[in-house]
ZAMARGU-4260 file (C-alpha; in steps of 0.2 Angstrom, whole numbers, plus 5000, padded with zeros to 4 digits):
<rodrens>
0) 5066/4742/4892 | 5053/4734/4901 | 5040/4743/4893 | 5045/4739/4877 | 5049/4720/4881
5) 5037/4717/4894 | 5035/4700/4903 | 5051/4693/4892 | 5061/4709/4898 | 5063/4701/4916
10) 5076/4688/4914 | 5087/4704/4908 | 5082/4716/4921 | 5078/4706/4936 | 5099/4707/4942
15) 5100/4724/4943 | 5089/4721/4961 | 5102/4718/4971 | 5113/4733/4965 | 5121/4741/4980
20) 5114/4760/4974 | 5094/4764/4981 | 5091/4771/4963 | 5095/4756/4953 | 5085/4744/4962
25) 5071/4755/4965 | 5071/4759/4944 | 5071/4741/4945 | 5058/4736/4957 | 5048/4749/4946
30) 5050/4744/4929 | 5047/4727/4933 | 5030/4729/4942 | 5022/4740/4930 | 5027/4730/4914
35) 5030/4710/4920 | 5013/4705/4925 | 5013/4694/4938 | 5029/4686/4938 | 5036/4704/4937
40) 5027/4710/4953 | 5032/4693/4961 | 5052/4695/4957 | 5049/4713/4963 | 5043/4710/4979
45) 5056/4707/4991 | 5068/4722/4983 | 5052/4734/4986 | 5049/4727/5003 | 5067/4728/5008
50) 5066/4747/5002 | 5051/4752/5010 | 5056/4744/5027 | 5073/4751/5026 | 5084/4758/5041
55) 5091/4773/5030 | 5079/4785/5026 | 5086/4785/5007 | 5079/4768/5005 | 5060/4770/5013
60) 5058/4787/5005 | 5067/4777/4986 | 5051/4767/4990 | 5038/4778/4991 | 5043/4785/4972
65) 5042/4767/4967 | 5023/4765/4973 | 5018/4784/4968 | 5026/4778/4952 | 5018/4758/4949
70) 5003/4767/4955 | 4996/4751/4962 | 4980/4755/4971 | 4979/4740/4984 | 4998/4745/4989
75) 4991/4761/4997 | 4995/4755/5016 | 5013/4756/5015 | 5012/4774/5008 | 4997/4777/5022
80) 5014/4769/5034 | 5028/4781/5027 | 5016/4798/5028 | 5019/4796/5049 | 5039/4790/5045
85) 5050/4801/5055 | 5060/4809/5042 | 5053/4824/5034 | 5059/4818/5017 | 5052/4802/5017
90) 5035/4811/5022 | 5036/4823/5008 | 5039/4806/4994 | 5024/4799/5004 | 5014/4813/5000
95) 5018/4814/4981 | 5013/4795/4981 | 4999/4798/4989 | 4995/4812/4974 | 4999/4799/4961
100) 4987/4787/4969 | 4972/4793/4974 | 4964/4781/4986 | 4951/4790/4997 | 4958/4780/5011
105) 4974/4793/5010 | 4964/4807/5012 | 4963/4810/5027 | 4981/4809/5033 | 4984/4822/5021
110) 4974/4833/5026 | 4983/4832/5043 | 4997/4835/5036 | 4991/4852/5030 | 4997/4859/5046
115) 5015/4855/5045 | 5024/4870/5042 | 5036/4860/5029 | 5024/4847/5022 | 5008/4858/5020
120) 5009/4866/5004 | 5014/4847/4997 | 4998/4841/5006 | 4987/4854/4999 | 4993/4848/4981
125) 4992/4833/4983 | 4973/4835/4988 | 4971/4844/4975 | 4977/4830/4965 | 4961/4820/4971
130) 4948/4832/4962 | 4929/4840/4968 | 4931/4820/4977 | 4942/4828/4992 | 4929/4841/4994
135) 4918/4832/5005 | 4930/4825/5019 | 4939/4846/5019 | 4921/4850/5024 | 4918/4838/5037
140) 4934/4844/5045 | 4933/4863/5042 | 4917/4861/5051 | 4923/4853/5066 | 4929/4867/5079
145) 4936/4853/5089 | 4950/4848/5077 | 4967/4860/5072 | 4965/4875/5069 | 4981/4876/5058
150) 4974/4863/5048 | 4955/4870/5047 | 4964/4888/5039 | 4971/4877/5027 | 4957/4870/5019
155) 4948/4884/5010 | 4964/4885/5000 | 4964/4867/4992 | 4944/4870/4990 | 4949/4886/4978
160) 4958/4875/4968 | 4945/4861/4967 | 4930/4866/4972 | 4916/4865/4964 | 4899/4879/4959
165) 4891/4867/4974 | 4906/4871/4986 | 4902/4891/4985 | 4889/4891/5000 | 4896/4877/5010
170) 4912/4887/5011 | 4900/4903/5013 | 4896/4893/5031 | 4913/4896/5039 | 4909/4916/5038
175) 4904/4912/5054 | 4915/4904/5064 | 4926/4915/5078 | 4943/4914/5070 | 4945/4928/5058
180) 4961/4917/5048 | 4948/4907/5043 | 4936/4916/5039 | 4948/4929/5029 | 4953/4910/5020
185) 4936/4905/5017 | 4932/4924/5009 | 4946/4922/4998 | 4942/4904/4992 | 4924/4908/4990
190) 4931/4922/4977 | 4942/4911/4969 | 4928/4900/4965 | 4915/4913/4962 | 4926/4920/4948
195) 4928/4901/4938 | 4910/4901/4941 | 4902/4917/4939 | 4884/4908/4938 | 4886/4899/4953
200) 4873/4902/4965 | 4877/4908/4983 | 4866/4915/4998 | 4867/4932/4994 | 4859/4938/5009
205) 4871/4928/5019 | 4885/4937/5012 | 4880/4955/5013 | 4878/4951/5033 | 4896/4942/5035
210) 4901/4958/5026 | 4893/4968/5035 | 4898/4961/5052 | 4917/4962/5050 | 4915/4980/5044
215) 4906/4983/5062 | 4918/4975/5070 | 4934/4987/5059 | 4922/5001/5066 | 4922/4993/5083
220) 4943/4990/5085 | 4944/5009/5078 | 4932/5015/5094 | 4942/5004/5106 | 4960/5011/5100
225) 4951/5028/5103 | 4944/5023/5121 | 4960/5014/5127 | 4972/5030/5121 | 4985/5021/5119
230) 5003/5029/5115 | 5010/5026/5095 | 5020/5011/5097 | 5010/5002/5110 | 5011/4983/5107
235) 4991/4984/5113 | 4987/4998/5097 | 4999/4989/5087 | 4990/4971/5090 | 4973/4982/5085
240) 4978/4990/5073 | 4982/4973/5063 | 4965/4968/5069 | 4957/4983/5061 | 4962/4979/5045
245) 4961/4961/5044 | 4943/4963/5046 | 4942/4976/5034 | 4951/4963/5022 | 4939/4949/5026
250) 4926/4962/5021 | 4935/4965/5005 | 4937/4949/5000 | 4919/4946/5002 | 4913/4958/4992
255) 4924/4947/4978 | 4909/4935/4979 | 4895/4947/4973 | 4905/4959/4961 | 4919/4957/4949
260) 4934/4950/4957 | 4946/4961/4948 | 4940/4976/4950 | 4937/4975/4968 | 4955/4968/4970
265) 4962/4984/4959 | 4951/4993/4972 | 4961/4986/4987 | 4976/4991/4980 | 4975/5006/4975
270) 4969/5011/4991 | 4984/5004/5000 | 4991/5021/4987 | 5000/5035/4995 | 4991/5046/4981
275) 4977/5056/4986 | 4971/5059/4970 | 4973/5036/4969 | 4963/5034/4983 | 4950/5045/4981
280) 4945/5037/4961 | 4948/5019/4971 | 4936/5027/4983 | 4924/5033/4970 | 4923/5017/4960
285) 4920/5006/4977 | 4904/5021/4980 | 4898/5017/4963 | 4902/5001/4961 | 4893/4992/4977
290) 4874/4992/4982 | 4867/5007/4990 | 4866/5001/5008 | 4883/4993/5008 | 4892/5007/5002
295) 4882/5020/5015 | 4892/5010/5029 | 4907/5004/5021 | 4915/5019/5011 | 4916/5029/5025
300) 4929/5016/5034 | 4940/5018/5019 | 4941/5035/5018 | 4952/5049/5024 | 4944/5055/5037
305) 4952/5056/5057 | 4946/5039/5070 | 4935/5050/5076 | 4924/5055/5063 | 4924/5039/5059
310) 4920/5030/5075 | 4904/5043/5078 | 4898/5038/5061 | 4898/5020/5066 | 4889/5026/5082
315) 4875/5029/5074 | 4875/5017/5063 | 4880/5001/5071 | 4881/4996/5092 | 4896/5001/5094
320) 4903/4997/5112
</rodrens>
């Protein structure tokens, strides 16, 4: 009604702000802010403050759709108030404002949000809201060693939604850092943008050496499992075990950078096959498919062969401890 009446719509819809319901008045509050003009913001305000200043969670978190809504841009302290509320409900309205406006100064209480095991998947959309703009402040944070680590894992993923043919080698950087979640994130990010942006340029030499790394260090957990003789079962060869292959994922998931996505994904899986004769094409394309060097090292990790022979190939190939 308001947006159809506009500034002479308000007598009409102005007494439906002290309806005892949190919808109504917050409809209300709404209608009357985006279509009144002035006088509607002014005959809005009080109904608006009263919601977002509200003892019963109902009420702030009514107010927080009523700013994502108006989208008013100056009005971004109160949603910058309600992204710290105490209710986990009124957080998550907070957040899809926040979405709906986009003021930078938002950013960076979303990205701490990105850790909350409830509200990070809300936080990592609504950054992605923002655009190639977010992409600076995930960097300066992902950089920081200091900060999170939950939220730092958490980055790469909203950079593989927005980022950017210039994000590629900036996200190539955390290869190096010591946690391998992040570093399996940041692989998988760079793939993801690699393949909107086949034409992107990258440090190649920088990526043949994280890959090249993590598949010494697969070779390295294989040796220690064999040196530590652990019995099946063990926690220890269990916990190795895991290792061992995340690093061979990471490695995987690098090679998505220089070659066609797809097919090194198809790869991956059919090497998780219990079919011999599946492997060993999976096996065959991966040996033709990568550059000589790379394949000399890393197609003997993946094929069927005991720790052993594989572990005193990486002897003489790698420094093995």
């Amino acid at each position: 009604f308001m947006a159809v009446a506009g500034e002479k719509g308000i007598r009409t819809i102005s007494p439906f702000l002290p309806d005892d319901s949190v919808e109504v008045p917050a409809a209300a509050a709404a209608a009357l802010v985006k279509h009144g003009g002035l006088d509607g913001i002014l005959t809005a305000a009080e109904t608006l403050k009263s919601l977002l200043n509200g003892e019963a969670p109902e009420r702030r978190r009514a107010g927080a759709r009523v700013l994502g809504e108006i989208k008013v841009q100056s009005f971004f302290s109160p949603v910058l108030e309600l992204l710290g509320d105490e209710d986990r409900s009124v957080r998550l309205a907070a957040i899809e404002a926040a979405a709906q406006m986009k003021r930078p100064e938002l950013m960076p209480a979303l990205v701490y949000r990105l850790a909350d095991p409830y509200l990070g998947a809300a936080a990592a959309r609504a950054l992605g809201a923002y655009g190639e703009s977010v992409e600076r402040t995930l960097f300066k944070v992902m950089k920081r060693r200091r900060e999170s680590i939950e939220v730092r894992r958490r980055i790469p993923k909203v950079l593989s939604i927005v980022g950017t043919p210039q994000a590629l080698p900036l996200l190539l950087e955390a290869l190096d850092d010591p946690d391998p979640e992040l570093r399996a994130e940041a692989a998988r990010a760079a793939g993801r943008i690699r393949e909107r942006h086949p034409q992107a340029a990258f440090p190649l030499t920088d990526v043949a050496k994280a890959v090249q790394d993590e598949v010494q260090q697969a070779y390295q957990t294989l040796a220690t499992m064999l040196d530590l003789e652990l019995p099946q079962g063990h926690l220890l060869q269990e916990a190795l075990h895991n290792r061992h292959r995340k690093h061979l994922g990471i490695a995987l998931r690098l090679l998505e950078v220089r070659y066609p996505a797809r097919t090194i994904q198809l790869v991956a899986s059919n090497l998780e096959s219990n079919n011999k004769i599946v492997r060993a094409n999976a096996l065959e394309v991966m040996d033709n498919l990568l550059a000589r060097d790379e394949s000399r090292l890393f197609v003997p990790l993946l094929e069927d062969n005991a720790d052993e022979v594989r572990v005193r190939f990486a002897n003489e190939n790698f420094s093995i401890q």
